[in-house]
Backbone as CSV, one residue per row, in Angstrom:
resi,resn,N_x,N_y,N_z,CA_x,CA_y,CA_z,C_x,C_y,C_z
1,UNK,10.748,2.032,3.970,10.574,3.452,3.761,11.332,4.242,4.818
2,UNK,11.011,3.240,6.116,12.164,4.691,7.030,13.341,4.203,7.408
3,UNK,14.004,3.390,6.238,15.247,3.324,6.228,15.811,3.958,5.457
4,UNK,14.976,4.250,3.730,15.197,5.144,3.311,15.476,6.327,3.473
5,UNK,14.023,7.243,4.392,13.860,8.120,4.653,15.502,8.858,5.941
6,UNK,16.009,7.477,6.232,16.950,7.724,7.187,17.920,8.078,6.904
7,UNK,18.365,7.165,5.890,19.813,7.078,5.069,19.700,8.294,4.028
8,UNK,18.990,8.537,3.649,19.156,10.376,3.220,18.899,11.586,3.853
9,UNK,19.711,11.428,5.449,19.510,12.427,6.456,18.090,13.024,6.370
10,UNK,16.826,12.397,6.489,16.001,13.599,6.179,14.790,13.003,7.875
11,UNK,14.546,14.236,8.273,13.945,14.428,9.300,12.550,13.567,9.378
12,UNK,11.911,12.880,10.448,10.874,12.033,10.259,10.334,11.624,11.009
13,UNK,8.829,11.330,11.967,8.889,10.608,12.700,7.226,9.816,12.610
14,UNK,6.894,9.421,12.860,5.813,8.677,12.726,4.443,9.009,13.865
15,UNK,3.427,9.728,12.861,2.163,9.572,13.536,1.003,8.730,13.577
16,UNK,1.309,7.964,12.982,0.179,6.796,12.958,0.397,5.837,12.491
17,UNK,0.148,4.544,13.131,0.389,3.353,12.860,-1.411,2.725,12.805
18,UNK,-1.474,1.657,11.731,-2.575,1.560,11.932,-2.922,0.086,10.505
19,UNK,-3.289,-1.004,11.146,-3.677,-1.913,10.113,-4.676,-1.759,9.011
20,UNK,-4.820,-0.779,9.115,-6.098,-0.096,8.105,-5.741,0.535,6.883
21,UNK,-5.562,0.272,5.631,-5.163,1.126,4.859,-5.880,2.045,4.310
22,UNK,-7.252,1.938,4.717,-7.877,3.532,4.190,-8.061,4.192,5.401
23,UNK,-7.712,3.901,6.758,-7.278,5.199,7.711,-5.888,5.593,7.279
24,UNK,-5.148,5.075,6.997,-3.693,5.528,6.545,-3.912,6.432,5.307
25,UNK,-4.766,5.669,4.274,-5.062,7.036,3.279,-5.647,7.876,3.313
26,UNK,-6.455,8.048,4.716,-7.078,9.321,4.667,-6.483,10.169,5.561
27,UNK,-5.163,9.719,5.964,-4.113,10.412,6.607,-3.610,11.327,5.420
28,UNK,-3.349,10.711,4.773,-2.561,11.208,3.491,-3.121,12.002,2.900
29,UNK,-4.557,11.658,2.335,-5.497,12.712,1.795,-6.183,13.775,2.238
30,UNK,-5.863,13.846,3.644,-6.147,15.215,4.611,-4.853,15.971,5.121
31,UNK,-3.778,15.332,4.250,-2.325,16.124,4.271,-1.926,16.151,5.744
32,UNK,-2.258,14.771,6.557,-1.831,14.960,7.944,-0.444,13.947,7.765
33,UNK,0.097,13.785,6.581,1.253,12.455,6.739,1.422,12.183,5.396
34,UNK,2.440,11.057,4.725,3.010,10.985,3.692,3.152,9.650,4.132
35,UNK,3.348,8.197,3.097,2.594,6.693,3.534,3.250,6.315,2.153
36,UNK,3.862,5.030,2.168,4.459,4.282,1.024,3.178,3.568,0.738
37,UNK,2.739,4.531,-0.685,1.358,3.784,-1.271,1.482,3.347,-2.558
38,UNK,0.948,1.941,-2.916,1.187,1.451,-4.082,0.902,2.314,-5.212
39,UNK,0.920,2.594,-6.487,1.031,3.797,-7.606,-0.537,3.296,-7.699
40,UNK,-1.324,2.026,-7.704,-2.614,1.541,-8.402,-3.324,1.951,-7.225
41,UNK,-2.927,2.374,-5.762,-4.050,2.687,-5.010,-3.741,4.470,-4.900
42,UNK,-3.131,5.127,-5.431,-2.719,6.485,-5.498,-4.452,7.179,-5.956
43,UNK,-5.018,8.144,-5.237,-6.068,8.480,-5.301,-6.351,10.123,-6.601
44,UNK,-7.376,10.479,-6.636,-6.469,11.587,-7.463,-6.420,13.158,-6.602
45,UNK,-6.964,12.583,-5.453,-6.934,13.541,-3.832,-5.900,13.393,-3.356
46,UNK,-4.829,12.565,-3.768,-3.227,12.365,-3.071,-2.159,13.129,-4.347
47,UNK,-1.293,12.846,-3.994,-0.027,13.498,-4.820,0.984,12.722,-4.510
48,UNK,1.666,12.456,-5.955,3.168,11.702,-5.804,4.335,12.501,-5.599
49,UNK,5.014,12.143,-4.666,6.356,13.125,-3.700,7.197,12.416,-4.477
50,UNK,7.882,13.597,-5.733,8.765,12.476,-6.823,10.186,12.719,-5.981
51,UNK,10.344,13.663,-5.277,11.682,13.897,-4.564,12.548,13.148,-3.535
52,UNK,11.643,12.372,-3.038,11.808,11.391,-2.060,13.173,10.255,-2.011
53,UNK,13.891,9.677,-1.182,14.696,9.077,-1.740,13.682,7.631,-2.303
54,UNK,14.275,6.576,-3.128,13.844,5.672,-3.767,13.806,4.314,-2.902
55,UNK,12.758,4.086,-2.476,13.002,2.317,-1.504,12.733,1.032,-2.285
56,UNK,13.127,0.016,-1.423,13.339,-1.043,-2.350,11.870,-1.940,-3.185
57,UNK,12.363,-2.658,-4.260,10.836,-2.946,-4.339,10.448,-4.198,-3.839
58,UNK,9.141,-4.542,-3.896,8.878,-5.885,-3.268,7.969,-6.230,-4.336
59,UNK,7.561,-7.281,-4.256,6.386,-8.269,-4.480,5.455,-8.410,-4.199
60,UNK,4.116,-8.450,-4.372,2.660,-9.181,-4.131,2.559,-10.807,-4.232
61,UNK,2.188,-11.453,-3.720,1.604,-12.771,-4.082,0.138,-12.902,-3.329
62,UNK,-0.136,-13.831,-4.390,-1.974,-14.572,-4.139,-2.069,-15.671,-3.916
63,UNK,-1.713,-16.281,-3.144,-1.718,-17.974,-2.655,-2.982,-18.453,-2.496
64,UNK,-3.539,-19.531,-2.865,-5.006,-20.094,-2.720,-4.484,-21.682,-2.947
65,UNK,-4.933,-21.932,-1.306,-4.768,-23.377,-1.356,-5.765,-24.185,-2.108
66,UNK,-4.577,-25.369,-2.570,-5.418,-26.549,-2.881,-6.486,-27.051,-2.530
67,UNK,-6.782,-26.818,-1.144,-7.603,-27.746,-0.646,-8.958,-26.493,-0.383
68,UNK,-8.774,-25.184,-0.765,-9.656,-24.063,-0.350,-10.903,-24.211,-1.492
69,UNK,-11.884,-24.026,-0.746,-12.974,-23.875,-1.213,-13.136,-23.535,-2.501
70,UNK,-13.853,-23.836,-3.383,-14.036,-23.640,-5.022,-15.503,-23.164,-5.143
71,UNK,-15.938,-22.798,-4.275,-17.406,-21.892,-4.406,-16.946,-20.235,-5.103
72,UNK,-17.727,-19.819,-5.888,-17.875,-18.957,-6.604,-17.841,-17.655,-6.187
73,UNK,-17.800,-17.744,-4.489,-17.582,-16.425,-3.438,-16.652,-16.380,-3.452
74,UNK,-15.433,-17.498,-3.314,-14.241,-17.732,-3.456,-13.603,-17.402,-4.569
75,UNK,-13.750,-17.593,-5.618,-13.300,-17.165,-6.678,-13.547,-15.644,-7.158
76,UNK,-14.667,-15.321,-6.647,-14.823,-13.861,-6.864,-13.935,-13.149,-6.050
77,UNK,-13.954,-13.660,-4.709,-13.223,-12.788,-3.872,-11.275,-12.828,-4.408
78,UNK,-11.026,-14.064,-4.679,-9.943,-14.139,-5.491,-9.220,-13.051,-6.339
79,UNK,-10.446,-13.106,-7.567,-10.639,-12.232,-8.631,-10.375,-10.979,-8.180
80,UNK,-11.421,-10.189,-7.319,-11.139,-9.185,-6.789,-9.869,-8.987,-5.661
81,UNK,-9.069,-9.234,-5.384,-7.864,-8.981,-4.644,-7.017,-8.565,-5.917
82,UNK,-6.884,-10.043,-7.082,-6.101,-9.954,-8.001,-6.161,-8.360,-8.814
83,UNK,-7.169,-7.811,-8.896,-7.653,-7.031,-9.713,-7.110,-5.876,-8.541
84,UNK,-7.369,-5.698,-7.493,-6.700,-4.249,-6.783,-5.564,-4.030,-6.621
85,UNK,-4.677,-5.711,-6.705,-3.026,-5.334,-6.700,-3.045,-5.710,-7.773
86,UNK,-3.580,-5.570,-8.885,-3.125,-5.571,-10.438,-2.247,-6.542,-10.401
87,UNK,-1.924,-8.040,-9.911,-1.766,-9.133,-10.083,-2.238,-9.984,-11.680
C-alpha cells in the first residue's frame, strides 16, 4: 500500500502501527486514518476510497497440519477463520 501510495506522488505518513486489526479499524472508523482492508471486513461505519491508486493483490491460505489435532475445537476454529477470509 505505501508503495502504491508513493508511486502516485501522493502525500502520506503513518500513524499507527499495530498487530491488532480491530485497533486499526477503529482507526479507520473514527476517521483518524485510511488502512488496506479486506472488502469482507469493510464495516458499514467505514467507506471505500475508490480514488486511490490500485495495489497488488495477494492471497490467503489455511494450512492445518497433518499431524494437528482433530478435536472439534479445532475444526470449528478452522471453520471459523475459513468463513472470515471467505476462503
Amino acid at each position: 500500500m505505501t508503495r502504491s501510495l508513493s508511486d502516485a506522488q501522493l502525500d502520506w505518513r503513518v500513524i499507527l502501527t499495530s498487530p491488532s486489526s480491530s485497533a486499526i479499524e477503529a482507526c479507520v472508523e473514527t476517521g483518524l486514518g485510511i488502512s488496506l482492508i479486506d472488502r469482507a471486513r469493510v464495516k458499514p461505519t467505514m467507506r471505500i476510497l475508490e480514488n486511490l491508486p490500485k495495489v497488488p493483490t495477494y492471497e490467503v491460505y489455511l494450512l492445518r497440519s497433518p499431524s494437528a489435532d482433530a478435536s472439534q475445537a479445532v475444526s470449528a476454529l478452522e471453520k471459523l477463520i475459513a468463513e472470515q477470509f471467505r476462503l
